[in-house]
N, C-alpha and C positions, 0 to 999 in steps of 0.2 A: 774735529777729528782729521777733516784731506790736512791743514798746516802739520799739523804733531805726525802723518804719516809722511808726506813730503820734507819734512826735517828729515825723521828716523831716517831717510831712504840717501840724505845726502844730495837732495834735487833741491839748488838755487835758483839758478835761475828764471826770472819772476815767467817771461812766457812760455817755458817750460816747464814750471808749476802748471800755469791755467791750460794745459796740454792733459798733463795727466788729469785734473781735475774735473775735464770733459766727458775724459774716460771714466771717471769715478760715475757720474753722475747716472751717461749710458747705464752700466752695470747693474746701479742701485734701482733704475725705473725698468730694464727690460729685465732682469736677472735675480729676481727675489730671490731663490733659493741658494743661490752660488755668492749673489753678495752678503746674506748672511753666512755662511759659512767662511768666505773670507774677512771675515770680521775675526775670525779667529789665527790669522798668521799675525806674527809680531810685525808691527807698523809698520818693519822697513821693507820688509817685501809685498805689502799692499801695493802699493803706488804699481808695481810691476803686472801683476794680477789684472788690473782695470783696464794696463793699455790693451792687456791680449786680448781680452774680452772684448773691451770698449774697440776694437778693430773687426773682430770678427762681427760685432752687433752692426757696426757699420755700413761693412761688407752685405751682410746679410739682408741691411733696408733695403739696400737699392736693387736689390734681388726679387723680395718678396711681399712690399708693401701692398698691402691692398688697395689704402685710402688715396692712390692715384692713379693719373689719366696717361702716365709715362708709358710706351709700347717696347715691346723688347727692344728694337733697334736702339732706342733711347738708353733705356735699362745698361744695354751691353755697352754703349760708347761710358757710359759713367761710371761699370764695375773696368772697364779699360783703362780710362784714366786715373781711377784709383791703383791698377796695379802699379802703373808704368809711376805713378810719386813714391808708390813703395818701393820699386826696384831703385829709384834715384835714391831715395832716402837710405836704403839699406847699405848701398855702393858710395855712399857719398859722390853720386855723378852731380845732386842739383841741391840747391836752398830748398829744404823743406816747408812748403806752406800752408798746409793741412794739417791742424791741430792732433788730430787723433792716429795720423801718421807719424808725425812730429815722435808725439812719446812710442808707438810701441819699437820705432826705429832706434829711442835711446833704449827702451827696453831689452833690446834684440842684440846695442853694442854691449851694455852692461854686465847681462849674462851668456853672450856669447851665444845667443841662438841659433841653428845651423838655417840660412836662409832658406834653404831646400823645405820646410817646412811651412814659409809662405806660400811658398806656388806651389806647393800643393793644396794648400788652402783656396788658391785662387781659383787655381782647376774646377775644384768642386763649384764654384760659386757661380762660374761660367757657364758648368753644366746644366746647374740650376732653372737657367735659361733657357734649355731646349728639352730635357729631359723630364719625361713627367712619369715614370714608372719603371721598375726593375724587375726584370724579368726572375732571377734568382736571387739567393741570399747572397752567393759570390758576387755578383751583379753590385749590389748594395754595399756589398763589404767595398769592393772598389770604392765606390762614391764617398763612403763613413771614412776611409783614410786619410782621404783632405779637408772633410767637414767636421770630422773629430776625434778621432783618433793624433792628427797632429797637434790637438788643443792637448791634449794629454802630455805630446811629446817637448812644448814650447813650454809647457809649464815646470818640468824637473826643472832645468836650471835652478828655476825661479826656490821651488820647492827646498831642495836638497835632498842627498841621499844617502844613506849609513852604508848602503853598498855600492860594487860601479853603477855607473848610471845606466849601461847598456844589459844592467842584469833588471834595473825598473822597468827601463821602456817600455818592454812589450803589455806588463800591467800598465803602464800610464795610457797608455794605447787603447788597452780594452778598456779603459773606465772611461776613457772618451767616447770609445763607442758605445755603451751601455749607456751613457746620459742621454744621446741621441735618440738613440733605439726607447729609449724609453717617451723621451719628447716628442718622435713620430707614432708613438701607441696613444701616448694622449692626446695631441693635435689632428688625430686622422680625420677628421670633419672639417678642422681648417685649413688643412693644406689641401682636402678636396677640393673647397673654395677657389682656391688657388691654383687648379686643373693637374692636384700631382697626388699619387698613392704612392707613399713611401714602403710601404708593406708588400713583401716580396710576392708577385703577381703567382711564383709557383704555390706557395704556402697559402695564400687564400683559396687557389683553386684546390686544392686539397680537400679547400670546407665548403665546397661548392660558391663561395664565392667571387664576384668580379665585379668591376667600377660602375656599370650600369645597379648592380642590386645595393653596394654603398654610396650610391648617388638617391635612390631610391629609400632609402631609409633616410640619409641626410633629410632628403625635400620633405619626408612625409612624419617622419617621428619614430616609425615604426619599428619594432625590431625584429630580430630575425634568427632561429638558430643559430644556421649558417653563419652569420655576419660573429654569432658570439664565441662559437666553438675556433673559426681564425682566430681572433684577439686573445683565445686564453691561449693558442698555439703562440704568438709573438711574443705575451706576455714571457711564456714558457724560455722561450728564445732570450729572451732580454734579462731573464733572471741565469743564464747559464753565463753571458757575459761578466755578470753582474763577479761570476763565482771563479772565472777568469781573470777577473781586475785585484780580487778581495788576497792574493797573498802580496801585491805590490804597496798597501798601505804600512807593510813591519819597515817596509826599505826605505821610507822617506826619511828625513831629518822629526827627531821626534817633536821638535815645535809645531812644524807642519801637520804632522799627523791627525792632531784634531780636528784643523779645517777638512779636510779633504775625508775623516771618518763624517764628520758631519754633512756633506755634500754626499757623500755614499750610501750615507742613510734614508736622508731626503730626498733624495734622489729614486732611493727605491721605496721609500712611505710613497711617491705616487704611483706606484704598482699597485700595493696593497689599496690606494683609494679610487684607480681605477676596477678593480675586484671588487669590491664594498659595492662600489653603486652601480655594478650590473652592466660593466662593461657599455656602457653608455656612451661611450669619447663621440657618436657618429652626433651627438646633440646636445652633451654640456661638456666642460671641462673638468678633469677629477684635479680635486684642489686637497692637499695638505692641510689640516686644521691647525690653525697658529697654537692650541695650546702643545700638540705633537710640535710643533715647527721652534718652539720655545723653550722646550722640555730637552731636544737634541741639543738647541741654542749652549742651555744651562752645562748639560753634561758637556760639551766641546771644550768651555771655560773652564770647568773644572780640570779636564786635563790638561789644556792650557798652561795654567798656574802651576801643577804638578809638574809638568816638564821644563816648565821654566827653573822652577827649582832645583830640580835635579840639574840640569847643564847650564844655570844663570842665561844671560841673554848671547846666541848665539855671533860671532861677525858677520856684518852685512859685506856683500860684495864692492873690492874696488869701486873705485866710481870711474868709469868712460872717459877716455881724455875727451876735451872739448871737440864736438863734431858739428858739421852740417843742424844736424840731427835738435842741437840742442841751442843753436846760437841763431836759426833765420828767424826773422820777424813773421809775425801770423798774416793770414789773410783769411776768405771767406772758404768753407768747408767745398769737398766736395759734392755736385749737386745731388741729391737724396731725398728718398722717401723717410716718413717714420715708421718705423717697421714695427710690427705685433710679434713676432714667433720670438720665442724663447732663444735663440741658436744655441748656446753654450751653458744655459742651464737658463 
């Protein structure tokens, strides 16, 4: 399947295949729910989809991994020198030698990505770094901007859209932030781990909650009104996003539409399986049942095929004259953890 999408897409050259491929790969092992869903754009725009992902997943290890001994200072000098080969890469200032830079830089000439939407991704990642808690939702919404709401804004290109593109945005935006928001309602126990409450510190104290009583549940099993009455409050919060995002799916290219109904879906089936098993995230993870995960899979194809039919196979985008980006020889990655969190789905 990466050769037949790497054709579709018009990507020759051979170390710039094994670029995106890298990316494929990230995707497929951190990103179940989002790589199946993108199993559903037509071939030629997969290969595009990985790099952004498979960069942000990236980004995202050297941030958050647990299973090493690296200390921030460490941490920061590595998401450092990842920024400064993306800004080369981007500008064409240096040979690219970092695989998974490599593609989302031809990704980014391809479709014409507005670079502005890197560094704000970068921002976030940085922040990451010293910020373990937000005070309000405003607060948060800052942070979700560059963490994901620009994944929203980097993927139109990619996507297409039957209206202007600045009439999608701002839904491409809220379903970025709605994946999030939803991956911090489930994760809230692992990113404890990790000394951060992503959950807005006003909205738990609401429910008389604070990080000493979900610390306390974490270490002990135990639950807690409190701890349940916040979570169906975020929940509440992430489902109003969710209603936010939900008129930006008419505006896509209708091939697209499937993938991105089926991430919207799955996406919020782990609400629904968060609620099911008793708001529980302070102790196990609510997981999507693969026969629901399969049954969306099925319906996505089926429309799929129907919009193919209806408008035959859409034209892939120009291809990027030769750059930087697509012509330097690899070398070894940037240094990284292997990371756990979900970031972008």
């Amino acid at each position: 399947m990466t050769q037949r999408e790497l054709d579709a897409a018009g990507i020759t050259d051979p170390v710039l295949r094994a670029a995106y491929a890298r990316c494929r790969r990230l995707n497929a092992r951190h990103g179940r729910t989002y790589f199946l869903a993108t199993r559903l754009l037509p071939a030629a725009r997969r290969p595009a989809v990985h790099a952004l992902y498979g960069f942000a997943r990236f980004a995202d290890d050297i941030v958050d991994d647990l299973g090493t001994t690296a200390g921030r200072a460490e941490r920061a000098a590595a998401l450092a020198r990842l920024e400064e080969r993306l800004r080369q890469a981007l500008t064409g200032a240096a040979p690219v030698t970092e695989p998974v830079v490599r593609a989302v830089a031809d990704t980014a000439a391809r479709y014409a990505i507005d670079p502005a939407h890197f560094t704000d991704f970068m921002a976030s990642m940085r922040s990451d770094l010293t910020v373990t808690s937000y005070a309000t939702y405003d607060d948060l919404r800052a942070y979700m901007h560059g963490s994901a709401a620009v994944i929203g804004l980097q993927m139109l290109p990619v996507l297409g859209t039957v209206t202007p593109r600045d009439e999608a945005a701002p839904h491409a935006a809220a379903l970025g932030v709605a994946f999030q928001l939803t991956n911090f309602l489930r994760d809230v126990g692992e990113d404890l781990d990790r000394g951060r409450v992503y959950l807005p510190a006003d909205l738990l104290a609401a429910h008389g909650v604070d990080r000493d009583l979900l610390r306390w549940s974490r270490r002990t099993g135990a639950h807690d009104p409190r701890i349940t009455a916040a979570l169906k409050a975020a929940e509440n919060l992430t489902r109003e996003v969710y209603r936010e995002a939900a008129p930006g799916l008419a505006m896509l290219d209708p091939v697209a539409r499937p993938c991105i109904r089926a991430a919207y879906v799955l996406y919020r089936d782990i609400l629904d399986a968060i609620a099911a098993g008793g708001y529980a995230v302070l102790h196990r993870r609510a997981v999507v049942p693969a026969r629901r995960r399969a049954a969306v899979a099925a319906g996505g194809l089926a429309r799929v095929l129907a919009a193919r039919l209806r408008a035959g196979h859409p034209p892939v985008p120009a291809t990027a004259p030769a750059t930087a980006a697509a012509t330097a020889p690899a070398d070894g990655p940037v240094p990284r953890p292997g990371g756990t969190r979900e970031a972008a789905g």
